[in-house]
C-alpha positions as CSV (number, residue, x, y, z in Angstrom):
1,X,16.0,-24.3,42.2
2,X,19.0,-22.4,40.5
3,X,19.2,-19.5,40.0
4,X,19.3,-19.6,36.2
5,X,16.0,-22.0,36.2
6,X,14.4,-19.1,38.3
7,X,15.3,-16.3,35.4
8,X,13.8,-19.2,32.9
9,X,10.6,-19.5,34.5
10,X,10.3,-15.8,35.1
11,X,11.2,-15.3,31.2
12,X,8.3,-18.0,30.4
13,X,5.6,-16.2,32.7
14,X,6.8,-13.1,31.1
15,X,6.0,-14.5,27.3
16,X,2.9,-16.2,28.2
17,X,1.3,-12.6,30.2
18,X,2.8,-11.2,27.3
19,X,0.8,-13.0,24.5
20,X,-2.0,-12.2,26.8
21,X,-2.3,-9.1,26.8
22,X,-1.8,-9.0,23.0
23,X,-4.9,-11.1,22.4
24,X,-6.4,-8.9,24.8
25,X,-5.8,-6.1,22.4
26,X,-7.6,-8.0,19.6
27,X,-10.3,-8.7,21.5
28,X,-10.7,-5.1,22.0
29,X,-9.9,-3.8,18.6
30,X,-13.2,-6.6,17.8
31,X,-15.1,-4.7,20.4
32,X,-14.6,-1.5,18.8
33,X,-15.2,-2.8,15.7
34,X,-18.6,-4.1,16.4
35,X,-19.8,-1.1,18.5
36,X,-18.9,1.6,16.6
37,X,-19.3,0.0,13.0
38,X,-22.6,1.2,11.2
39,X,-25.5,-1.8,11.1
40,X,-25.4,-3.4,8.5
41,X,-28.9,-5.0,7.3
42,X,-27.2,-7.5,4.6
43,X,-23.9,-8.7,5.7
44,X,-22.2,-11.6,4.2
45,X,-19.6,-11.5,6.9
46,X,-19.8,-9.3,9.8
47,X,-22.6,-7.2,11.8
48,X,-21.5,-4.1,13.4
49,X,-24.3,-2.8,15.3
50,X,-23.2,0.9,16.9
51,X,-24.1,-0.1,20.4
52,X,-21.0,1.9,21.6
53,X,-22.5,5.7,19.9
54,X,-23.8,7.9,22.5
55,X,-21.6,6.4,25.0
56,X,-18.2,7.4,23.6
57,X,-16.9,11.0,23.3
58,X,-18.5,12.2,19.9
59,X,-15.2,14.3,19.2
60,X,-12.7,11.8,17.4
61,X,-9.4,13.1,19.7
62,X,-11.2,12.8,22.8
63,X,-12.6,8.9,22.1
64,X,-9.1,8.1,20.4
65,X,-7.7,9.2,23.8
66,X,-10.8,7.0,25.6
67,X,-10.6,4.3,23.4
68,X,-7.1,3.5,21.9
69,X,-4.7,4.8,24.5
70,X,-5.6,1.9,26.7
71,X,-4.6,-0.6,23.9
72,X,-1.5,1.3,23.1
73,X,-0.7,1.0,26.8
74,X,-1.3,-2.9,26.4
75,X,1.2,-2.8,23.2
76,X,3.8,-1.0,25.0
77,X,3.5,-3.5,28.0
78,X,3.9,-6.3,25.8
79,X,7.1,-5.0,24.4
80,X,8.4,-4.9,28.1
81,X,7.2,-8.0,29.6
82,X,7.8,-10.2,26.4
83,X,10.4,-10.7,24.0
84,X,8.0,-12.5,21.3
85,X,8.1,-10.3,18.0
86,X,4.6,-12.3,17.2
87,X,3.0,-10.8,20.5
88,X,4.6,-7.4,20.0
89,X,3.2,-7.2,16.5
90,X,0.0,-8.5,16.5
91,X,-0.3,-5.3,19.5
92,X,0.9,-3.2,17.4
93,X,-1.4,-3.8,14.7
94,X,-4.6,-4.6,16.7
95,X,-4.0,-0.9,18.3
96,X,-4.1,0.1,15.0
97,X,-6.6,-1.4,13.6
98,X,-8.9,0.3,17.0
99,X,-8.0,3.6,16.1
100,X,-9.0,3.0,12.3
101,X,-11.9,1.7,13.7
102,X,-12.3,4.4,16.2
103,X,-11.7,7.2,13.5
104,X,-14.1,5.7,10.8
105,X,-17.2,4.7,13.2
106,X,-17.2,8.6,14.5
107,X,-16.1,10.6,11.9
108,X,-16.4,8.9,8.3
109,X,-19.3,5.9,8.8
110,X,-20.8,6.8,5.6
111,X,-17.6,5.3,3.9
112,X,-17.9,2.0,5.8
113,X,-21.6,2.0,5.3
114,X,-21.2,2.6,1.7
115,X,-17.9,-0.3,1.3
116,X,-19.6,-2.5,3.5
117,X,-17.9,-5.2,4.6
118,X,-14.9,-4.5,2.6
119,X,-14.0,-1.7,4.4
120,X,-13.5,-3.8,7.6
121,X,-11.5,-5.8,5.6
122,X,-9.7,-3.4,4.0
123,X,-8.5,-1.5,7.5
124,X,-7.7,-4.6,8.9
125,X,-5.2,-5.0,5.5
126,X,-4.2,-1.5,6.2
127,X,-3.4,-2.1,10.1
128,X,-1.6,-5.0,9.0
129,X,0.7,-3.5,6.4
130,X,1.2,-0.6,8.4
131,X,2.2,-2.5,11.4
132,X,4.2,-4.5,10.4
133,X,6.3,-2.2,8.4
134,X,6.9,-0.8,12.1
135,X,8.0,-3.8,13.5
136,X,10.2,-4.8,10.4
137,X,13.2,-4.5,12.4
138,X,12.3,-7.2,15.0
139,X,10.5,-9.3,12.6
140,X,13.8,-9.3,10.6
141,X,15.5,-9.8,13.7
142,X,14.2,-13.1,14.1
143,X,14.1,-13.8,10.5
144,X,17.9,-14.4,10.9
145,X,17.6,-16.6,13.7
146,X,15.7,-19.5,11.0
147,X,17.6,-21.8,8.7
148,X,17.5,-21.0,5.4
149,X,14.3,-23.5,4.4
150,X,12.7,-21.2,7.3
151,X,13.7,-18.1,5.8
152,X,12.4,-19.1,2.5
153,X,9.0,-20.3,3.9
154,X,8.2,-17.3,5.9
155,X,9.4,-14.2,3.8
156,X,8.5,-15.7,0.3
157,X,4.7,-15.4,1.0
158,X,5.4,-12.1,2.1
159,X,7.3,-11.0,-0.8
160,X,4.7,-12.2,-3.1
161,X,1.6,-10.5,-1.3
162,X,3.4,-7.2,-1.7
163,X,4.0,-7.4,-5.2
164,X,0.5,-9.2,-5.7
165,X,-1.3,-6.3,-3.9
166,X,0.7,-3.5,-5.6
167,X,-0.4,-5.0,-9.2
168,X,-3.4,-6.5,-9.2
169,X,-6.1,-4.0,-7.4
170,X,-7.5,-1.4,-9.8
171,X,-11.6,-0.5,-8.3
172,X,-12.4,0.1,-12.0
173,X,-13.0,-4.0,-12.2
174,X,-14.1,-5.9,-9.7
175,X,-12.6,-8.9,-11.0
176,X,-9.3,-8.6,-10.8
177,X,-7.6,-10.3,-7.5
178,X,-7.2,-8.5,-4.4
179,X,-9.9,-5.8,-5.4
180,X,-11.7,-5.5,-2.3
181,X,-12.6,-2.1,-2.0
182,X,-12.8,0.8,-4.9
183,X,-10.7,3.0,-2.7
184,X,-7.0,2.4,-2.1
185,X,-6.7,2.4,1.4
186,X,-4.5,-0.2,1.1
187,X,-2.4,0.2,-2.1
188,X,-1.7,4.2,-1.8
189,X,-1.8,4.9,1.6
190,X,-0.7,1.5,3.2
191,X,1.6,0.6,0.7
192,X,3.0,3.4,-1.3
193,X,2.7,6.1,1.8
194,X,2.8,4.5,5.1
195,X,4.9,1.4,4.5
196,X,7.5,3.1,1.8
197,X,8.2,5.6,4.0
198,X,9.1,2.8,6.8
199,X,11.2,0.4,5.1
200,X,13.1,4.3,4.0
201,X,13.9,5.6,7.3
202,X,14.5,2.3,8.8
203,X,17.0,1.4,6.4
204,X,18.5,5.1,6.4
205,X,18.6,5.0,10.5
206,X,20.4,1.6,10.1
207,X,22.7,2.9,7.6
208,X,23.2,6.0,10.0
209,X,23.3,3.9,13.4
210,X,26.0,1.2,11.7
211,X,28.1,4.4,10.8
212,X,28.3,5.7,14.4
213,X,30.2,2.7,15.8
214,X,32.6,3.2,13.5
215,X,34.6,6.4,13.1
216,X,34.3,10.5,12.4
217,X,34.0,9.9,8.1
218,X,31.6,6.7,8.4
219,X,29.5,8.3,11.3
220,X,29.0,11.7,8.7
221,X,28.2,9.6,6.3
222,X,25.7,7.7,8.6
223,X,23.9,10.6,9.3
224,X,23.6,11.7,5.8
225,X,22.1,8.1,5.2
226,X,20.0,8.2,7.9
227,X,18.5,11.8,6.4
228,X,18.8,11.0,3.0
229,X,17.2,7.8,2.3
230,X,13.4,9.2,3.7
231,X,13.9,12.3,2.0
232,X,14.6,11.1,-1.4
233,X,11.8,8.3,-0.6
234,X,9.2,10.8,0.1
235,X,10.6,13.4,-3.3
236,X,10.3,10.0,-5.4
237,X,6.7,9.2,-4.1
238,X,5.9,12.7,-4.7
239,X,7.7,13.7,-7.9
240,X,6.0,10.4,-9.5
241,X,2.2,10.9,-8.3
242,X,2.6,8.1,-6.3
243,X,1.4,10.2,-2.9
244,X,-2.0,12.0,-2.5
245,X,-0.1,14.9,-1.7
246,X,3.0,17.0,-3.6
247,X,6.0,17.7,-1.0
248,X,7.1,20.8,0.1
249,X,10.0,22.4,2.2
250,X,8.4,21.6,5.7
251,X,7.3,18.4,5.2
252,X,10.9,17.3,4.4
253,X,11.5,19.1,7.3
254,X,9.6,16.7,9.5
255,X,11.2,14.3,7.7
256,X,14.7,15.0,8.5
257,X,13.6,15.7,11.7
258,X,12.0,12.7,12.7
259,X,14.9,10.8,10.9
260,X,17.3,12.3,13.1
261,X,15.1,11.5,16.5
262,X,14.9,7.7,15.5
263,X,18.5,7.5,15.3
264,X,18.7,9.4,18.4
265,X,16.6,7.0,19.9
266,X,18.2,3.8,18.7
267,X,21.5,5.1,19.8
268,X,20.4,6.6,23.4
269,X,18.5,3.0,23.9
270,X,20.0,1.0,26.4
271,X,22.5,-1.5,25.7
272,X,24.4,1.1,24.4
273,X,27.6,-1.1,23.8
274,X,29.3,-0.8,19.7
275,X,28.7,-4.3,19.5
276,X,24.8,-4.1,20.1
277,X,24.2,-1.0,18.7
278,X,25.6,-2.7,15.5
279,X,23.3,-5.6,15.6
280,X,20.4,-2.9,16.0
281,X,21.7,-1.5,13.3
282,X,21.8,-4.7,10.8
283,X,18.2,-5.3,12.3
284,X,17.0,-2.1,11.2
285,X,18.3,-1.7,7.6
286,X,17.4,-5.7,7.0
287,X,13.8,-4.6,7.7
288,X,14.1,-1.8,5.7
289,X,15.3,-4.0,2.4
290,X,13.0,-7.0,3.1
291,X,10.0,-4.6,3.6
292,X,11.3,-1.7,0.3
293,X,12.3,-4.5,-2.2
294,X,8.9,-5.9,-3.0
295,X,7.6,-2.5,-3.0
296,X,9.7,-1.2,-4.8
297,X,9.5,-4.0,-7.4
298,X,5.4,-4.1,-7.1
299,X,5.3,-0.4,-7.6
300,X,8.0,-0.6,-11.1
301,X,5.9,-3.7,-12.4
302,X,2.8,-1.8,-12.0
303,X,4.1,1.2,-14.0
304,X,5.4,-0.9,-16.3
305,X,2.3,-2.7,-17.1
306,X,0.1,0.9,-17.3
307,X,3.2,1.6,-20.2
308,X,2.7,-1.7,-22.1
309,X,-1.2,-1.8,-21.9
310,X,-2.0,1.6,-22.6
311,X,1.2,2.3,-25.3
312,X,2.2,-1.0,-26.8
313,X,-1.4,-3.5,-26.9
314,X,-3.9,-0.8,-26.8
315,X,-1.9,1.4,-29.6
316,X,-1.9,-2.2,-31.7
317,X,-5.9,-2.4,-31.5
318,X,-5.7,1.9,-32.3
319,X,-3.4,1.3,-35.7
320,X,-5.7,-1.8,-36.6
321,X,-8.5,0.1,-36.7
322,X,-7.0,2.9,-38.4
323,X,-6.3,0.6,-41.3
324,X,-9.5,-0.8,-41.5
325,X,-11.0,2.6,-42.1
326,X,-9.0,2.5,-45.2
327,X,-11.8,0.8,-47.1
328,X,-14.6,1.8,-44.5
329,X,-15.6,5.1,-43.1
330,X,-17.2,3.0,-40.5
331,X,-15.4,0.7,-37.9
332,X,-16.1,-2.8,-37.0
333,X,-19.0,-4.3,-34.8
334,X,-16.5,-6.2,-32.6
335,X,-12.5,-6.7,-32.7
336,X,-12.3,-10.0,-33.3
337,X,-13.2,-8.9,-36.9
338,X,-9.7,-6.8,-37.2
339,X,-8.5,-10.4,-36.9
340,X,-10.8,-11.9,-39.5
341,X,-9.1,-9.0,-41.7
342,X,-6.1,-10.2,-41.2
343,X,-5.2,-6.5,-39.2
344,X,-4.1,-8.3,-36.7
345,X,-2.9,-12.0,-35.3
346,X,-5.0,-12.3,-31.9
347,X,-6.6,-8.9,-30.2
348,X,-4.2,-8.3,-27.6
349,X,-5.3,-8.6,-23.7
350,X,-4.3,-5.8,-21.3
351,X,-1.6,-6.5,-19.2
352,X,-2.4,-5.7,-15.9
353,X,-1.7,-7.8,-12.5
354,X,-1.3,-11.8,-12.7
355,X,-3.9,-13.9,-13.9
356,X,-6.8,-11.1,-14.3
357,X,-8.1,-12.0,-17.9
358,X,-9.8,-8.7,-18.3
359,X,-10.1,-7.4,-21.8
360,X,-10.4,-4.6,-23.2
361,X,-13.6,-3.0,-23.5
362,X,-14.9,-2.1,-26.9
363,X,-17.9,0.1,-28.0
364,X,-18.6,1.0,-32.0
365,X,-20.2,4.3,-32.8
366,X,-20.4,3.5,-36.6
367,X,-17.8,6.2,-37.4
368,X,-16.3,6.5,-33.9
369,X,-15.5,4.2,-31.1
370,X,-14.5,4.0,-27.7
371,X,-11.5,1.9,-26.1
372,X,-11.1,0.8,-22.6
373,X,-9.3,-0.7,-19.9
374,X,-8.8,-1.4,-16.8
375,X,-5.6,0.5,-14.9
376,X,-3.7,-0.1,-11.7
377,X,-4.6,2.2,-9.1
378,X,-8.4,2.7,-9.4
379,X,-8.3,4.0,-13.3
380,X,-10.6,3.5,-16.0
381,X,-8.8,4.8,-19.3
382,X,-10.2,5.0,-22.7
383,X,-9.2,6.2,-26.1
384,X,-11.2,8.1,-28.5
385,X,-10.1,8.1,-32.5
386,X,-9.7,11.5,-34.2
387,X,-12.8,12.7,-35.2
388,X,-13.6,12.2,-39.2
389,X,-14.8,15.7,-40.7
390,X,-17.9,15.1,-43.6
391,X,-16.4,16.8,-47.0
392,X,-16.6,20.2,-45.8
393,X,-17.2,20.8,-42.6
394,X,-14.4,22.8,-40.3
395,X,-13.9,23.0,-36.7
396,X,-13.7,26.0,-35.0
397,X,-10.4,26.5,-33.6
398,X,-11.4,25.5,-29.5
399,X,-12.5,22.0,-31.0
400,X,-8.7,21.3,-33.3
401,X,-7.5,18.5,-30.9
402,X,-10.7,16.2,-32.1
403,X,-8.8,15.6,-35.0
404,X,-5.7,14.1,-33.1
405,X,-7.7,11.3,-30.8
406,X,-7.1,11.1,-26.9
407,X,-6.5,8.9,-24.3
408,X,-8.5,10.1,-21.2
409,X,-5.4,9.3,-18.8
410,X,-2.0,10.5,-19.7
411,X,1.5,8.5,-20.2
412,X,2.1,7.5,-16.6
413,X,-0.2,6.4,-14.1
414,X,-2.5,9.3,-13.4
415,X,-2.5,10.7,-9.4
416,X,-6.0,10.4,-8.0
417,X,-6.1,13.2,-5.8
């Protein structure tokens, strides 16, 4: 046998112990899942039953160290032994998903007992989005290897989850697609936090590994890039109310830090040659696009259908009963009746998310009312009319802004935290 057929058959051993090992990982995140889930007496899907308590480390760093370095170890051997980006991630984000599991069971099991079976569901999105915003770079990798028909057929579906996810779960109805949890593990702190952040430094180390192959000027400005593009991710997440946190001076610290380590990395990373570090650094900033521009257009539709709903079709409904006050001091029974008054054409439908047909909720008081809907990111807002003073009557001063009326949730998006 040659000895190029002998490298070949190695390479083939190497992918298929490789693809082992990352089904072994699964099989162990399912493990963990099962043992150290809280029983469930009524489960549609799934039936964790705790058999793992008392026989892990109560403390949550000393059973993450028990339980999830192993896998990590397994995830790490993959990427040695095997060059298939499929086995690599699905290690990645079974490891993940064992330390969500891990972290959950022992410290927070009264949030998965309460979610149920969502929140299994909902970690295994989370581990998902997470991890594979970490291994954008080698899933865009071989992204570029397809035809075009293949490109098209695998990131499409993609795409369209991001931006389906970002504007269609609000926990305030249940209806709505995606919804399956009232907590956004996914949406805020997979999507906005965790996988944001990603597709930011890995495009910024890219940008900042492509400009150190090729001269003094381009290698500054590289660095800047590689720096800059985290930084103003993480001051636009946190300047917007997008994060559950506000930014300060050290955390951008740690940013620019840990910018600077990556690119570090990537460049100290054997091969070292220009031409390869190049192609590392197309792979990087490639994931960093395809990963930030569905985001980034999820996260601008979403705002812009809060805008629309709360100050363009719910302000319609607001004027339209206004005007029928005119010739009533009481409001109607229902809104299709501003349309039998010819106030307006059709009562307008909130826009939120794709194909949700929610409505907006409607309550008459007789000389008040209430006005609801629906919001992205786990918000209920409603609207209360000025207040109509009886011939006489004054409000103390405390009480004035019951004359103006008041949306419970303010012109963007409020933050949740």
């Amino acid at each position: 046998m040659s000895l190029a057929g002998v490298g070949q058959r190695g390479a083939r051993s190497g992918e298929r112990l490789g693809l082992g090992l990352a089904l072994l990982t699964v099989v162990w995140a399912a493990f963990l899942h099962h043992g150290l889930g809280p029983s469930f007496r009524r489960s549609a899907f799934i039936e964790p039953s705790t058999f793992l308590l008392g026989d892990v480390p109560d403390e949550v760093l000393p059973a993450l160290a028990v339980l999830v370095l192993p896998s990590a170890a397994l995830a790490f051997a993959v990427a040695l032994l095997s060059r298939s980006v499929l086995a690599r991630t699905l290690a990645g984000i079974a490891t993940l998903a064992s330390a969500c599991f891990v972290f959950y069971g022992l410290e927070a099991a009264g949030v998965w007992r309460f979610f149920h079976w969502r929140w299994s569901v909902s970690v295994l999105v989370f581990a998902a989005v997470v991890g594979g915003a970490a291994y954008a770079p080698l899933l865009a990798a071989r992204w570029r290897e397809l035809g075009w028909t293949g490109r098209l057929a695998t990131y499409l579906p993609v795409f369209a989850f991001l931006i389906a996810y970002e504007r269609n779960v609000t926990g305030t109805n249940p209806e709505l697609p995606l919804a399956l949890s009232p907590w956004p593990v996914v949406q805020i702190l997979g999507l906005e936090l965790a996988a944001s952040s990603v597709a930011a430094l890995e495009l910024g180390v890219g940008l900042g590994l492509f400009g150190l192959v090729r001269g003094v000027l381009p290698a500054l400005l590289g660095v800047t890039a590689a720096v800059g593009f985290p930084i103003a991710s993480l001051a636009a997440g946190s300047a917007s109310g997008l994060l559950p946190f506000r930014a300060g001076p050290l955390l951008f610290s740690a940013t620019a830090a840990a910018s600077l380590l990556v690119l570090a990395v990537c460049v100290l990373w054997p091969p070292r040659s220009p031409r390869e570090r190049a192609r590392r650094a197309a792979h990087l900033a490639l994931g960093g696009v395809l990963l930030g521009v569905p985001l980034l257009l999820g996260q601008t539709l979403t705002r812009l259908d809060y805008s629309v709903t709360r100050d363009g079709r719910a302000q319609q409904i607001i004027d339209a009963l206004a005007a029928h006050t005119d010739g009533s001091s009481l409001y109607p029974d229902e809104l299709a009746e501003l349309v039998t008054a010819g106030l307006l054409e059709e009562v307008p439908r909130p826009r939120i998310g794709f194909f949700s047909g929610q409505e907006f909720v409607y309550q008459n008081f007789g000389d008040s009312y209430l006005l609801e809907f629906s919001a992205p990111r786990w918000i209920q807002c409603a609207y209360n009319p000025p207040w109509q003073l009886e011939p006489g009557e004054q409000l103390e001063p405390e009480d004035a802004d019951a004359l103006l009326g008041a949306w419970s949730c303010p012109q963007k998006p409020p933050e949740l935290w």
